[in-house]
C-alpha positions as a Python dict, from the first residue, in 0.01 Angstrom:
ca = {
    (1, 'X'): (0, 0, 0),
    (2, 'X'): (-316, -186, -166),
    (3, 'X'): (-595, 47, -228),
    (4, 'X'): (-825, -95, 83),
    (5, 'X'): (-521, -34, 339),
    (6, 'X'): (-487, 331, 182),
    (7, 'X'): (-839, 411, 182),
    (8, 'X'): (-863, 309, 561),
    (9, 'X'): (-594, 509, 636),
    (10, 'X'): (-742, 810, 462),
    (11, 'X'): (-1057, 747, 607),
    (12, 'X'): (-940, 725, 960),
    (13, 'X'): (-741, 1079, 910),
    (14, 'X'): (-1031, 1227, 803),
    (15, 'X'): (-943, 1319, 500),
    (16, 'X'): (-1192, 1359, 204),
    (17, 'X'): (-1111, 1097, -30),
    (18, 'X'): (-1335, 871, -297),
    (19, 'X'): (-1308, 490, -343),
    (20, 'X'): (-1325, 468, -734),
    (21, 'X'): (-1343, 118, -879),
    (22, 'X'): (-1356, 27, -1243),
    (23, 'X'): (-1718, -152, -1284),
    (24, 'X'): (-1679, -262, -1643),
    (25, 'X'): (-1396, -263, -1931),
    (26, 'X'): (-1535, -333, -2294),
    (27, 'X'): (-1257, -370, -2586),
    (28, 'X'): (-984, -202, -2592),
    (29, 'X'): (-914, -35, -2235),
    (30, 'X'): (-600, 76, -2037),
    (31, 'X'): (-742, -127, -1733),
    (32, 'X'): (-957, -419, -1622),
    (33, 'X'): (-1299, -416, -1420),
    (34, 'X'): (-1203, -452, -1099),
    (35, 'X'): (-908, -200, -1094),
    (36, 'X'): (-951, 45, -797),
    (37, 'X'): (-809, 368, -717),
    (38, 'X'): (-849, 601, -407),
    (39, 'X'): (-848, 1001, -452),
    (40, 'X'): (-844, 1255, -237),
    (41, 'X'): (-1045, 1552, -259),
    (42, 'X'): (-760, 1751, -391),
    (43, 'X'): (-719, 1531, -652),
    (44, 'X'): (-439, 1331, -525),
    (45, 'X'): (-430, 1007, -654),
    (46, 'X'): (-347, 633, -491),
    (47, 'X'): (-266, 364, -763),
    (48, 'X'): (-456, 418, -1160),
    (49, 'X'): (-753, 353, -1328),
    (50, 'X'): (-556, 410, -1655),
    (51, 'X'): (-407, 757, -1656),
    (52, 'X'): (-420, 988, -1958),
    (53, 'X'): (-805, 1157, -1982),
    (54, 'X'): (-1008, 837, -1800),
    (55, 'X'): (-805, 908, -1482),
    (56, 'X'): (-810, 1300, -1526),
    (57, 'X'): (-1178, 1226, -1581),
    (58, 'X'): (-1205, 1068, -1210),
    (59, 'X'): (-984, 1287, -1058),
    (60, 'X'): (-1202, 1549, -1135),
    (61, 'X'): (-1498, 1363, -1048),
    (62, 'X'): (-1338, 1252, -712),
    (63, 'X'): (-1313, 1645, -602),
    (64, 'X'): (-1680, 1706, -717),
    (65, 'X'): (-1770, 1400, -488),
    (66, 'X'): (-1611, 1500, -185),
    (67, 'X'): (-1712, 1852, -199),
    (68, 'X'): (-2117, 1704, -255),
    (69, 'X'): (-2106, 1432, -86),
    (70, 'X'): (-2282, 1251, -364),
    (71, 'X'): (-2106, 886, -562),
    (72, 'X'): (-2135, 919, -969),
    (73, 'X'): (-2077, 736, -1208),
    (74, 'X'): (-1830, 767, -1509),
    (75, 'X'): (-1886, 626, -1845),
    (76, 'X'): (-1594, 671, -2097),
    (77, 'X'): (-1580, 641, -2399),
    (78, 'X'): (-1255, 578, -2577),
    (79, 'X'): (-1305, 651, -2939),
    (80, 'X'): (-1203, 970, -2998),
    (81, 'X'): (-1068, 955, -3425),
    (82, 'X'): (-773, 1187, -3428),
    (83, 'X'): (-425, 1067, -3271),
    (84, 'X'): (-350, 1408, -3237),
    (85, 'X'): (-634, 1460, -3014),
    (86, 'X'): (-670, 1442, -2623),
    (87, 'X'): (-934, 1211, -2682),
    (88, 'X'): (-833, 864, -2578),
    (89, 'X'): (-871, 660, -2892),
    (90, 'X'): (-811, 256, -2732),
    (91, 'X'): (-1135, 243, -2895),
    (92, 'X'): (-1303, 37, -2566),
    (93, 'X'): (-1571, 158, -2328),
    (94, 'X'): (-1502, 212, -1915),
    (95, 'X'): (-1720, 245, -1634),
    (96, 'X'): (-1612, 391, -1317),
    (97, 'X'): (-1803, 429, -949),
    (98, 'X'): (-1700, 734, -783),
    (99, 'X'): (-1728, 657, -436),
    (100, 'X'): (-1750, 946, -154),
    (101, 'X'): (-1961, 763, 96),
    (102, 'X'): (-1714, 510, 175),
    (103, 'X'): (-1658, 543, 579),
    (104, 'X'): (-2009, 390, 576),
    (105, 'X'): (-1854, 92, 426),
    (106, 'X'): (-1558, 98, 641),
    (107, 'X'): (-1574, -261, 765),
    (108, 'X'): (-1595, -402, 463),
    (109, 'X'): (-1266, -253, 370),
    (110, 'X'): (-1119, -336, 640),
    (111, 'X'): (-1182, -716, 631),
    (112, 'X'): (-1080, -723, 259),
    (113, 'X'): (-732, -551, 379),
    (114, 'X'): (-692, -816, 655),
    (115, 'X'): (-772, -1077, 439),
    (116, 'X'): (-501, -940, 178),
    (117, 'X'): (-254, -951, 483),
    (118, 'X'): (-310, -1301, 549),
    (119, 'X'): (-271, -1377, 237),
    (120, 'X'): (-662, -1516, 195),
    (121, 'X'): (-917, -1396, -68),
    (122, 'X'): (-1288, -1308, -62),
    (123, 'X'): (-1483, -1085, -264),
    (124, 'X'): (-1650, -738, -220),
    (125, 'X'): (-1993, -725, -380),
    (126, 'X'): (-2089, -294, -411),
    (127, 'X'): (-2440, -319, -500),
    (128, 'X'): (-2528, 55, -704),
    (129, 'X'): (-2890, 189, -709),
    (130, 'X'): (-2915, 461, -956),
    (131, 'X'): (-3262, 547, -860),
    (132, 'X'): (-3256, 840, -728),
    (133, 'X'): (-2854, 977, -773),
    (134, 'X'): (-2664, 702, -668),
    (135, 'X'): (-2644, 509, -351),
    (136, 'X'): (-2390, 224, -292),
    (137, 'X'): (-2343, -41, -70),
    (138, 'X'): (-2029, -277, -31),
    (139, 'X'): (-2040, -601, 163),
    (140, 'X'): (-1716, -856, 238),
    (141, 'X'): (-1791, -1214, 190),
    (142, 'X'): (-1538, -1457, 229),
    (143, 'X'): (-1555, -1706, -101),
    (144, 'X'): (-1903, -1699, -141),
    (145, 'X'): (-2132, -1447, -302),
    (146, 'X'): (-2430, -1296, -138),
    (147, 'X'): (-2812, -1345, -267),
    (148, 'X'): (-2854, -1012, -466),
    (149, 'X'): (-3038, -712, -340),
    (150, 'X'): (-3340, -650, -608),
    (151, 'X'): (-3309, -286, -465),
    (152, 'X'): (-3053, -289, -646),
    (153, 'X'): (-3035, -281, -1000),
    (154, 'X'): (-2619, -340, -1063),
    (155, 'X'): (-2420, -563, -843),
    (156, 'X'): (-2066, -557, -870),
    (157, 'X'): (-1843, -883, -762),
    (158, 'X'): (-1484, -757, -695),
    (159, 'X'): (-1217, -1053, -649),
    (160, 'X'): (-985, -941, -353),
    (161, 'X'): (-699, -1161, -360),
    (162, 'X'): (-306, -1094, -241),
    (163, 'X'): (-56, -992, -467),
    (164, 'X'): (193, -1321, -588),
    (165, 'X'): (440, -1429, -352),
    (166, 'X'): (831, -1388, -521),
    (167, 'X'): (1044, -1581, -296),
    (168, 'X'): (1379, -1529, -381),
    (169, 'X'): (1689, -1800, -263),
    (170, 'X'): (1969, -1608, -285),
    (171, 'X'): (2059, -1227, -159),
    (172, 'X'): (2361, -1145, -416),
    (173, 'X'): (2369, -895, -623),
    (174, 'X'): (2082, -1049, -896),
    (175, 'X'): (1869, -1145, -607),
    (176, 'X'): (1909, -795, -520),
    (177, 'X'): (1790, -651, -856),
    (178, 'X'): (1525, -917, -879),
    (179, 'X'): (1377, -783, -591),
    (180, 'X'): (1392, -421, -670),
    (181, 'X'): (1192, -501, -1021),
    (182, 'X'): (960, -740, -838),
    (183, 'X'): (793, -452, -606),
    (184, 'X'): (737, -245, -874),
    (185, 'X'): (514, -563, -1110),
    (186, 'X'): (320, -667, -823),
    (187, 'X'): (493, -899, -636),
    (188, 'X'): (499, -961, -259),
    (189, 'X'): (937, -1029, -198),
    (190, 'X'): (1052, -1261, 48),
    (191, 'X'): (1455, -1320, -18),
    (192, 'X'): (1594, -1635, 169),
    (193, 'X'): (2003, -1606, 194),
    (194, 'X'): (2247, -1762, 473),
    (195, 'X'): (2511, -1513, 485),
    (196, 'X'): (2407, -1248, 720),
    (197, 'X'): (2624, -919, 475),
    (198, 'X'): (2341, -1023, 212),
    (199, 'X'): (2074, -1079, 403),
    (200, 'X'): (2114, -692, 542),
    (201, 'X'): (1787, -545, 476),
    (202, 'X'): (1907, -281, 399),
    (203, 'X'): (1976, -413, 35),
    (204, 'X'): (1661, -447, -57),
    (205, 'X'): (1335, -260, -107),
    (206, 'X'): (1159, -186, 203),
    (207, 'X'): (850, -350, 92),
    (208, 'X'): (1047, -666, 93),
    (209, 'X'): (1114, -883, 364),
    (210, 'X'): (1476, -1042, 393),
    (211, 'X'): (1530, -1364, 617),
    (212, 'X'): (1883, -1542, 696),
    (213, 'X'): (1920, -1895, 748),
    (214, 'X'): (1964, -2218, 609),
    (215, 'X'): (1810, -2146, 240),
    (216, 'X'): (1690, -2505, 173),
    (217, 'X'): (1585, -2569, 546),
    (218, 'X'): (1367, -2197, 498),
    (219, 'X'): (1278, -2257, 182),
    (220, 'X'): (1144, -2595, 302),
    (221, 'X'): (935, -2488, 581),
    (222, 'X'): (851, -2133, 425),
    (223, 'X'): (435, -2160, 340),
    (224, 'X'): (349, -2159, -65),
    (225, 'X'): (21, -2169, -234),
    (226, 'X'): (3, -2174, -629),
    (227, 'X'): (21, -1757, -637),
    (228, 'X'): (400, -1839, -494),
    (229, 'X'): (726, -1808, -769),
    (230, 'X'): (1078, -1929, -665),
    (231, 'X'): (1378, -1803, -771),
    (232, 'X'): (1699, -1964, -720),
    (233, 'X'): (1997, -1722, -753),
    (234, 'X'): (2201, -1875, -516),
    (235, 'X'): (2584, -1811, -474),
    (236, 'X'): (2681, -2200, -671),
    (237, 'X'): (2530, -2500, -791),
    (238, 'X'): (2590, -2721, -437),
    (239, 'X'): (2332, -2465, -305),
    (240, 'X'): (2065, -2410, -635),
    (241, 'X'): (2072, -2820, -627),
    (242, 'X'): (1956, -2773, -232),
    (243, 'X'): (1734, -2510, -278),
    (244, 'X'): (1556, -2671, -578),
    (245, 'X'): (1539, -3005, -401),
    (246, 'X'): (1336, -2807, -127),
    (247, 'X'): (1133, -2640, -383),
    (248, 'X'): (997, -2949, -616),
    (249, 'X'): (718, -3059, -443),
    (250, 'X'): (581, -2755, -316),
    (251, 'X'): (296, -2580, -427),
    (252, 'X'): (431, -2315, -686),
    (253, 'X'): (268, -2145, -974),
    (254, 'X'): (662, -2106, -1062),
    (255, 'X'): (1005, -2251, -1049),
    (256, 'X'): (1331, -2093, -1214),
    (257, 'X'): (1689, -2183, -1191),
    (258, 'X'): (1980, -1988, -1299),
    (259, 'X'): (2247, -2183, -1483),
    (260, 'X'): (2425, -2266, -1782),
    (261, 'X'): (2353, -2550, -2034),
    (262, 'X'): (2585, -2769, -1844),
    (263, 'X'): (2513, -2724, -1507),
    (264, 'X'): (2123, -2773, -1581),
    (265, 'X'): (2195, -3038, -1758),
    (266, 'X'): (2474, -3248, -1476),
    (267, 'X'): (2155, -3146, -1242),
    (268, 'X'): (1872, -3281, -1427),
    (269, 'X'): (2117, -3607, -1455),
    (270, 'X'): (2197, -3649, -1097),
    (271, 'X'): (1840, -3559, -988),
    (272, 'X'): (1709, -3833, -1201),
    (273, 'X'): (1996, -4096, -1138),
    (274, 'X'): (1943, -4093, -734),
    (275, 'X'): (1544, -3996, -764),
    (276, 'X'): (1505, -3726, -591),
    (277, 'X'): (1224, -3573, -908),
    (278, 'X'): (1057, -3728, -1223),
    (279, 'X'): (1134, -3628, -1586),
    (280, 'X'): (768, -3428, -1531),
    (281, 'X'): (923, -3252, -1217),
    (282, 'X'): (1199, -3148, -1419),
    (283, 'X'): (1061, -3038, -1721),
    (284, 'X'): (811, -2792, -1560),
    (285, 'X'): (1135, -2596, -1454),
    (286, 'X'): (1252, -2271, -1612),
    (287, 'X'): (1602, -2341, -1613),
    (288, 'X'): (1827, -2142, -1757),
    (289, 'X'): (1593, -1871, -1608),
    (290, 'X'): (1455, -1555, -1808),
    (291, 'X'): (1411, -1461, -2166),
    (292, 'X'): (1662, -1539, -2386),
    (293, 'X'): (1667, -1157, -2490),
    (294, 'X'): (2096, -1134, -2466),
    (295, 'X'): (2097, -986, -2112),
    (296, 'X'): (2458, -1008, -1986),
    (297, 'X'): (2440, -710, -1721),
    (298, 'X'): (2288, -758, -1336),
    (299, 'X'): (2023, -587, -1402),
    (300, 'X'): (1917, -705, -1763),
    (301, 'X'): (1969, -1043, -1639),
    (302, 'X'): (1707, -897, -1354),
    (303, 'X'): (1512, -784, -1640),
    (304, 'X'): (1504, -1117, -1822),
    (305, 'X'): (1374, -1277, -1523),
    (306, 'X'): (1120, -1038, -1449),
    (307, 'X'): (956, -1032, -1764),
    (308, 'X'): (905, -1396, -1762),
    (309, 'X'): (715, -1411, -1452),
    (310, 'X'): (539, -1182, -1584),
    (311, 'X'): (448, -1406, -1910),
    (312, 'X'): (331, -1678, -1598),
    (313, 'X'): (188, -1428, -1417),
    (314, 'X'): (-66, -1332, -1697),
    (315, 'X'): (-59, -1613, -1917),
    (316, 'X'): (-24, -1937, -1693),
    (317, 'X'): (298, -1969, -1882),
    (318, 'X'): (585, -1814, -1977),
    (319, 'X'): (848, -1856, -2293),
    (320, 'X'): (1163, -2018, -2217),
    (321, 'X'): (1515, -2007, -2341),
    (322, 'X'): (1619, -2241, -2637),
    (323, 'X'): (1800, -2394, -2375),
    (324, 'X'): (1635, -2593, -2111),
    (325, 'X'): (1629, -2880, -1862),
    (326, 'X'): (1500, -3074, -2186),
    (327, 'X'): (1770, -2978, -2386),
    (328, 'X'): (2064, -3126, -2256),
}
C-alpha cells in the first residue's frame, strides 16, 4: 500500500498516526528527500525512512506527536566515529517532518493516492512554519507548483509519481518468480499469458494482476508510458518473436528477451530481413535478458533479471550480457 493510501486509511479509522516525510538528505544517507513513512502512535511503522537509529528516532518522535498533538522536526546527524557504536556513522545529514496534524490535510492525500491509482503524477508542496512550534500545510497540485507562501519560511516539493509498470508476457514458472521479486523492488506486475492453468492468479503475488489472452494482441493494446518494462518469458520463440513484435514501438523505459545466442541472433536476422524493426530498434533490446552473473536455477535466473531492471530503474541503463542482439 503507498504511504498516502495507508495514511488515509489510518486516518479514516481514527487511529493516531503521523505522516513523516524525509525533507532533506545531505551525503551519505540510508534514504532520499522525499521518502515518506506513516506511524502510528504506538510506534507501528508503514514503509522506512532508513531503519537502524534515524527510524527509531521517528518512531519515537511519532508517539510524542500523537500524544501532543504537536508536528517536530528531526535533524540527524549521521556521524557518530565508532563502528561499534549505535550511532549511525553514513556520515550524511537527514531531516525529517513529523506530521500529527495530517486529517487537516486529508484531501490532499487523497488526490495524490488517486492520482497514484491512475497512474498520473503531481506534486505535494508541505509548506513548514517554524515560528512558533511548527505548523504545516500540504497542498496537491497537479504538474505545476504553487506561488510560495512567505508565511512560510520552508517549502517542500514532493514528486508523487506511480511505481514502474513490470509487464510480464509469459505466466511459467520464471514469469512466476519474476513477479514475486518484482513486488518486493517496487514494481507495479501485470503478467500477460494465454493458457488459462498459468494465468491462475493464484500463482502470483496478490499485488499483481494476471490477465489471459492472446499475449501479443494484449500486449498490443495494453497502455505503456516510459515508467513501463517488458518482459518476455514466453513458453518458445514463435511466441517471444510475437510478443516482441507487439512491444517495439511502444513506449517502454525497457525491453528484455530471454534467449540463447542463437535464437537472438535467427530473430534479429529475420526481424531485419522482412522489416518489421531497425538495427536501432534492435540494439536497444536486452536480449539474452539479466546479468550475466551464472544463474542457471528459476529463481536466480529471476534474480538476474531483477537486478537489471533495477540497474534501468536507477541508472537509465542497465549492464548487459556479453552476449547480445549485437553480438551475433
Amino acid at each position: 500500500m503507498d504511504p498516502y493510501t495507508q495514511l488515509l486509511a489510518l486516518l479514516d479509522s481514527g487511529t493516531p498516526c503521523c505522516a513523516v516525510l524525509v525533507v532533506s538528505a545531505v551525503g551519505s544517507t540510508p534514504r532520499e528527500a522525499g521518502v515518506r513513512a506513516v506511524v502510528e502512535g504506538d510506534g507501528r511503522i508503514h514503509g522506512t525512512v532508513g531503519g537502524g537509529a534515524v527510524e527509531a528516532r521517528a518512531q519515537a518522535a511519532a508517539i510524542e506527536a500523537c500524544r501532543t498533538g504537536r508536528a517536530a522536526i528531526l535533524d540527524c546527524e549521521l556521524s557518530g566515529d565508532d563502528a561499534a557504536d549505535c550511532d549511525p556513522i553514513c556520515g550524511g545529514r537527514m531531516r525529517l517532518l513529523v506530521d500529527p496534524t495530517a486529517v487537516k490535510d486529508r484531501s490532499a492525500y487523497e488526490q495524490a493516492a488517486r492520482a497514484l491509482a491512475r497512474r498520473e503524477r503531481g506534486v505535494l508542496v508541505t509548506e513548514v512554519d517554524t515560528g512558533h512550534g511548527v505548523r504545516t500545510r500540504v497542498c496537491w497540485r497537479e504538474g505545476s507548483l504553487p506561488p510560495g507562501d512567505p508565511a512560510a519560511p520552508e517549502t517542500f516539493v514532493e514528486l508523487v509519481a506511480p511505481e514502474p509498470l513490470l509487464v510480464i508476457a509469459g505466466g511459467g514458472h520464471i514469469g512466476q518468480a519474476l513477479a514475486r521479486q518484482a513486488i518486493l523492488i517496487g514494481f507495479q506486475v501485470t503478467v500477460i499469458e494465454d493458457r488459462p492453468e498459468y494465468a491462475a492468479p493464484s500463482l502470483f503475488p496478490v499485488e499483481a494482476t494476471a490477465r489471459c489472452g492472446d499475449i501479443a494482441e494484449t500486449l498490443g493494446a495494453l497502455p505503456s508510458d516510459g515508467d513501463t518494462y517488458f518482459v518476455i518469458v514466453t513458453r518458445g520463440h514463435r511466441h517471444d518473436a510475437a510478443a516482441l513484435r507487439a512491444c517495439l514501438r511502444k513506449p517502454a523505459a525497457y525491453i528484455g528477451m530471454i534467449g540463447s545466442r542463437r535464437k537472438v541472433a535467427l530473430l534479429r536476422e529475420r526481424f531485419l530481413r522482412e522489416s518489421i524493426a531497425t538495427e536501432e530498434q534492435l540494439d536497444a533490446i536486452y536480449a539474452p535478458i539479466g546479468l550475466d552473473i551464472g544463474a542457471e536455477t528459476v529463481p536466480e535466473i529471476a534474480a538476474a533479471i531483477a537486478a537489471q531492471l533495477i540497474a534501468v530503474r536507477r541508472r537509465g541503463h542497465g549492464p548487459r550480457e556479453p552476449r547480445d542482439l549485437r553480438d551475433p
